[in-house]
C-alpha positions, -999 to +999 in steps of 0.1 A: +395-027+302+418-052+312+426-046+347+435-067+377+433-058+419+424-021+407+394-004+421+377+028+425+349+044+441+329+069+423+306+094+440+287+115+432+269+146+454+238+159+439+238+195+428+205+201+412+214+188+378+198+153+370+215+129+350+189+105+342+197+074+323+231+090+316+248+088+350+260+055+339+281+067+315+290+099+335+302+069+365+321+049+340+338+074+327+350+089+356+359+056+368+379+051+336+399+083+342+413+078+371+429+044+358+440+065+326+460+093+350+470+059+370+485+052+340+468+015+336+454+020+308+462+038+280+446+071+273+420+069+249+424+096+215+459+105+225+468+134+210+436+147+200+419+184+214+396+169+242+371+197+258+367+211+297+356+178+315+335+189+347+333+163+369+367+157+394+388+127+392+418+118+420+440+092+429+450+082+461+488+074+465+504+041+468+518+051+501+484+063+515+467+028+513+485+015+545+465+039+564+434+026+553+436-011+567+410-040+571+383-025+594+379-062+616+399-077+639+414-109+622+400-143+641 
């Protein structure tokens, strides 16, 4: 991906169900969807059948990110 000033945080809670080795790709990917409903990149097999996809992606508005300023005084 070719993206600039973008990021996001993934979490994850654990449920019971370890991941192992794969939680890398799990992260990355749902990284990767929330730039694709973002619309910065461009969805990847468009057009094709995809299957149920369990783990929860959001975006947080544009508008929304003034009310999370820089935690610090400026000096």
């Amino acid at each position: 991906m070719d993206l600039w000033d973008c990021m996001v945080v993934v979490s994850r809670w654990y449920g019971g169900q370890k991941l192992g080795p794969r939680r890398f790709a799990v992260i990355n990917q749902a990284a990767r969807d929330v730039f694709v409903k973002a619309g910065l990149v461009p969805e990847p097999g468009a057009g094709k059948k995809k299957g149920h996809n369990i783990y929860t992606t959001g975006i947080m508005p544009y508008p929304m990110r003034s009310l999370f300023g820089h935690p610090l005084p400026a000096p």
